[in-house]
BALOBA-588115 format. One line per 8 residues: number of its first residue (from 0); their letters; for each residue x, y, z of C-alpha. Coordinates in steps of 0.2 Angstrom, whole numbers, always signed. Each point is the difference from the previous one (the first is absolute). Example, Ala and Ser with C-alpha at 12.3 -4.5 7.8 and 13.67 -1.06 7.14 Angstrom:
% residues 2
0) AS) +62 -22 +39 | +6 +17 -3
//
This chain:
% residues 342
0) XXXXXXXX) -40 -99 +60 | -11 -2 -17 | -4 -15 -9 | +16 +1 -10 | +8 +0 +16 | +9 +19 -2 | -4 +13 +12 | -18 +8 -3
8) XXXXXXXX) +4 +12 -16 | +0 +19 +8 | -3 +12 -12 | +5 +17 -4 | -6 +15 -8 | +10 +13 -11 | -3 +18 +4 | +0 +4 -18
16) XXXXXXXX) +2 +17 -7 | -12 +6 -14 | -3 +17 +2 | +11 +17 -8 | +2 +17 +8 | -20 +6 -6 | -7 -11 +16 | -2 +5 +18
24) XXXXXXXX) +16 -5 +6 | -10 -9 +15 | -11 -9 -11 | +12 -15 -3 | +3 -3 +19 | -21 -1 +3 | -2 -12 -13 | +16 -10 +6
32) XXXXXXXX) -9 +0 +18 | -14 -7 -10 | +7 -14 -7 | +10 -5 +13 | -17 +1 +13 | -8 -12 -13 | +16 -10 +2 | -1 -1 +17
40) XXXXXXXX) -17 -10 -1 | +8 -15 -8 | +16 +1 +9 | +11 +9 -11 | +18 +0 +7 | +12 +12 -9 | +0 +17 -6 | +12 +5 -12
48) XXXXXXXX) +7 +17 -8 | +11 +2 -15 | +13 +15 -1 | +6 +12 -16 | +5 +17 -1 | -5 +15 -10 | -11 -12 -11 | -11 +6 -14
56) XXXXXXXX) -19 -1 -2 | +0 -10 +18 | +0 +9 +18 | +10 -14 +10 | +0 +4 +19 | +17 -7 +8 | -2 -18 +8 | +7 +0 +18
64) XXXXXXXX) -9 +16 +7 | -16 -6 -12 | -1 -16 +10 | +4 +8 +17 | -18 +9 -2 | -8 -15 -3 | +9 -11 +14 | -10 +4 +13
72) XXXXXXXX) -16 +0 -9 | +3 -19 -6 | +10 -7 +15 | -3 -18 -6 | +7 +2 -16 | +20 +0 -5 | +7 +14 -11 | +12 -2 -16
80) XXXXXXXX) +9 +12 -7 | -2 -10 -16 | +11 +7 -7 | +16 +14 +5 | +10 +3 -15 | +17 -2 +13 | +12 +6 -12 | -6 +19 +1
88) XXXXXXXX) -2 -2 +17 | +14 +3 +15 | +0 -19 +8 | +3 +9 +17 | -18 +11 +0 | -8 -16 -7 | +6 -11 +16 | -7 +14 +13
96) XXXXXXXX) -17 +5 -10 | -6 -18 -2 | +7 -7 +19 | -12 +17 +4 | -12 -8 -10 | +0 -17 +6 | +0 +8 +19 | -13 +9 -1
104) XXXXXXXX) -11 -14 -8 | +6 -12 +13 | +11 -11 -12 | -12 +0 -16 | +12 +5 -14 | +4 -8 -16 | +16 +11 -10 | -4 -4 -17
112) XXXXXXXX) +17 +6 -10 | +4 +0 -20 | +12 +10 -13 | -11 +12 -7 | +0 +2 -19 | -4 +20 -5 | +15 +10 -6 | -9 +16 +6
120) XXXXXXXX) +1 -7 +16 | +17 -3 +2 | +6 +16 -11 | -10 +9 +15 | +9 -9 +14 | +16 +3 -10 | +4 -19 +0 | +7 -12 -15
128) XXXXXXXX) -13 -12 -4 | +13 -14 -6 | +5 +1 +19 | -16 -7 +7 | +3 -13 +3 | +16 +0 +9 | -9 +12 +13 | -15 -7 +2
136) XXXXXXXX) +10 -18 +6 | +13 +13 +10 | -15 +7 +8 | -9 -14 +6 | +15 -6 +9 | +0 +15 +10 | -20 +1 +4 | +4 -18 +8
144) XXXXXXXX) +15 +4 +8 | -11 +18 +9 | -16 -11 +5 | +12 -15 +5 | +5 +12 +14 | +21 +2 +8 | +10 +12 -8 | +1 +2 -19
152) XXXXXXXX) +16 +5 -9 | -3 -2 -21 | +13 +9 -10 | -7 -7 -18 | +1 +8 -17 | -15 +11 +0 | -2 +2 +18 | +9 +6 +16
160) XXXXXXXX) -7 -5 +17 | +11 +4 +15 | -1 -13 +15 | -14 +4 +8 | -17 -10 +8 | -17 +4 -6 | -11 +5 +14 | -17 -3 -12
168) XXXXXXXX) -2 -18 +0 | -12 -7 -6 | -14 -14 +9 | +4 -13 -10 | +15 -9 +1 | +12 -1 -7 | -8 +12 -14 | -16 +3 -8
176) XXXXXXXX) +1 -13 -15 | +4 +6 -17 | -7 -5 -16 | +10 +4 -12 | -10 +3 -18 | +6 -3 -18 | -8 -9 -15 | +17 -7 -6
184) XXXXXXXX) +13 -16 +3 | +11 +13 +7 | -14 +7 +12 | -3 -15 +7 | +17 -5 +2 | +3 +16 +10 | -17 -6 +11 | +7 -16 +2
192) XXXXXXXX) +17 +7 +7 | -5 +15 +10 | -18 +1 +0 | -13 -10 +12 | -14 -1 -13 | -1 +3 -19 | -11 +11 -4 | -3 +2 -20
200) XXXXXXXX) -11 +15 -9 | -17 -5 -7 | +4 +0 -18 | +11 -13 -3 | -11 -12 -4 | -6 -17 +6 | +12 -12 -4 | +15 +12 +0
208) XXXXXXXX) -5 +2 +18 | +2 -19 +4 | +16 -1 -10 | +7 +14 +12 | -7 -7 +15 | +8 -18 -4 | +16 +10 -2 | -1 +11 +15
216) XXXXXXXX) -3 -17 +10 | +12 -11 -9 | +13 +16 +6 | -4 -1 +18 | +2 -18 -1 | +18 +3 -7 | +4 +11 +14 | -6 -11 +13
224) XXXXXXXX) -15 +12 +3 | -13 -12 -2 | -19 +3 -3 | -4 +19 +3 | -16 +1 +13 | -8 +11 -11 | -3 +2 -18 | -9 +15 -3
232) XXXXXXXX) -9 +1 -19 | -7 +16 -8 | -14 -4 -12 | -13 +14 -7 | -16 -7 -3 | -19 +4 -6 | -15 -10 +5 | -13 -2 -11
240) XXXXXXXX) -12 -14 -7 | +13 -6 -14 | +18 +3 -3 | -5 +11 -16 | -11 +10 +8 | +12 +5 +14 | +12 +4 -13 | -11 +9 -9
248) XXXXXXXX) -2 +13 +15 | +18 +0 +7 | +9 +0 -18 | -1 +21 +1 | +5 +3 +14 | +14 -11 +2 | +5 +6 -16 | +0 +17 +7
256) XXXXXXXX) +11 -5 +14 | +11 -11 -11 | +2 +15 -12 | +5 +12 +14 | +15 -14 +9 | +6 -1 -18 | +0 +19 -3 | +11 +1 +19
264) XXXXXXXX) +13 -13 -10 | -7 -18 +6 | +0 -5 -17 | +21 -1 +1 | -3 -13 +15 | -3 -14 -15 | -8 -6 -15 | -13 -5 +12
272) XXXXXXXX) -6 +13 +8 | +2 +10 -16 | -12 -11 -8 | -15 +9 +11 | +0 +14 -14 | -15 -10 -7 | -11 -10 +12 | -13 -9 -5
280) XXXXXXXX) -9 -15 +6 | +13 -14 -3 | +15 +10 +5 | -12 +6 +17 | -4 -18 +5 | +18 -5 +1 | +4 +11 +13 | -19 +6 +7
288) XXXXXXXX) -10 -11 +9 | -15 +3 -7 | -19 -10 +0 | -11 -4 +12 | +3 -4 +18 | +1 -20 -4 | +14 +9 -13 | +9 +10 +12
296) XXXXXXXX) +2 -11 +12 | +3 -15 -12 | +14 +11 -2 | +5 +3 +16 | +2 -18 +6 | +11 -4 -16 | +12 +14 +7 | -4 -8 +18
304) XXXXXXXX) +5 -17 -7 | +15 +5 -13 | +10 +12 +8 | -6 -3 +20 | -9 +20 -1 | -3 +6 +19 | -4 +19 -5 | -12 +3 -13
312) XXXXXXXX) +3 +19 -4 | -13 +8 -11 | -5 +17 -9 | -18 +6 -1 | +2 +17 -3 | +6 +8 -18 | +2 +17 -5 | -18 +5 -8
320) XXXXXXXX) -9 -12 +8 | -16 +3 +10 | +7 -2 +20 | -19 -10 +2 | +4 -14 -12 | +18 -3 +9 | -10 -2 +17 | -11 -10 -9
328) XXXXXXXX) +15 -10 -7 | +6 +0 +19 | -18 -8 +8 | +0 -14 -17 | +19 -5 +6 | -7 -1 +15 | -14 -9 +2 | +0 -12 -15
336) XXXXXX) +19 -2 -7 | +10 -3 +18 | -14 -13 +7 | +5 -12 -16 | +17 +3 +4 | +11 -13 +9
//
């Protein structure tokens, strides 16, 4: 236990993806083994991937195959699929590809779940966006029922699943857990019902994040849920001798990234998130941890302190960035923000 007496924070690392169809399609796995071996030396604990398809500008390599490549090379480390866009998805192949995941690693596996937001997306799957929600909760219900083991029968309105027993079961019991992401009331509603952990994007910013995580707990609370055992947070952050200076040298790339979720249709999610259109220094520091390490981890410990945070899950890597200043992002975290943390 730390000082605060919560478990000791384990943190994360998103396997972020900056680069478009001009690189070496291996390049983005070598630098991901780089970072994640820099990890390793500080204790770094998760590993997670991300999922779209048929994206512009940005190659993105599909999550649960991604992570089975890396499983073995990083056996102490868990593995989210932070996050599946479940709607386009067939609940039935995501039950058996991650209980093969979470078997081959040996029981590591976080399913990290959300709605998805790109039309393009769910015009190519053929699907009705304004149903998304309705499958997404449908599905979920069946991934349990799968990894619960017995014999499943789900007759529902988007899916048909005759009786039958999953034979892929997955190590852990009764289910790998599911954070269930979202930056809104709803999404945290939906965490509180169905979800074991709430797991919202990094741009909502820092106080909307400790509304949402008083509502998801005040939920659970309602439904006799109690306290979740973890509360994962995703926070990007820049270390730097002062806050100005780190904005300074993230503001462009974020922007670039910010531009390019907004061109995919992020920007309908909320007038929130369609706010990133114009970053700057003010509008960074509100959702950015940004500063030096006595900052960051200043930072770290409010989120510790205000909303009980067990995972810190963090993002080095931007598109156009240099892979040797996100390493040495990685070795700063490591050795001079996590020792201050508590």
């Amino acid at each position: 236990m730390s000082r605060t007496g919560l478990p000791e924070l384990r943190v994360g690392l998103v396997l972020d993806w900056v680069h478009g169809p001009d690189v070496d399609p291996r390049q983005q796995f070598d630098e991901h083994v780089a970072l994640l071996e820099t990890g390793r030396a500080f204790g770094l604990d998760l590993m997670t991937s991300g999922q779209h398809f048929l994206p512009d500008g940005l190659r993105f390599y599909q999550p649960i195959p991604y992570l089975a490549s890396l499983a073995s090379a990083f056996p102490d480390m868990r593995l989210g699929t932070a996050i599946l866009l479940l709607p386009l998805l067939h609940p039935v192949e995501v039950a058996e590809q991650v209980a093969t995941l979470d078997a081959i690693s040996g029981g590591r596996v976080v399913c990290g779940l959300g709605l998805g937001y790109t039309d393009r997306e769910f015009e190519i799957f053929g699907i009705d966006r304004r149903e998304r929600t309705a499958r997404f909760e449908e599905s979920v219900a069946i991934l349990r029922a799968l990894w619960a083991g017995g014999e499943v029968e789900h007759h529902g309105r988007f899916f048909d699943v005759p009786a039958s027993q999953s034979i892929v079961s997955p190590v852990q019991r009764p289910g790998p857990p599911i954070w269930i992401a979202g930056g809104t009331s709803p999404s945290a509603d939906r965490a509180a019902r169905i979800g074991d952990a709430f797991y919202p994007p990094p741009f909502v910013d820092h106080a909307q994040l400790r509304v949402l995580q008083t509502e998801y707990r005040r939920k659970r609370d309602q439904l006799g849920r109690g306290a979740p055992s973890s509360v994962p947070i995703r926070r990007d952050m820049y270390i730097a001798e002062t806050p100005s200076a780190a904005a300074a040298r993230i503001e462009p790339f974020v922007s670039g990234r910010s531009r390019t979720y907004l061109t995919w249709g992020m920007g309908k999610e909320g007038a929130s998130v369609a706010g990133m259109a114009a970053e700057n220094e003010e509008t960074l520091s509100r959702r950015l941890l940004l500063g030096s390490p006595e900052e960051i981890a200043a930072g770290l410990n409010a989120l510790r302190r205000d909303v009980g945070m067990t995972d810190f899950v963090l993002r080095v890597q931007w598109p156009g960035m240099p892979v040797e200043e996100s390493i040495r992002q990685m070795e700063l975290f490591g050795a001079e923000v996590l020792p201050l943390v508590d």
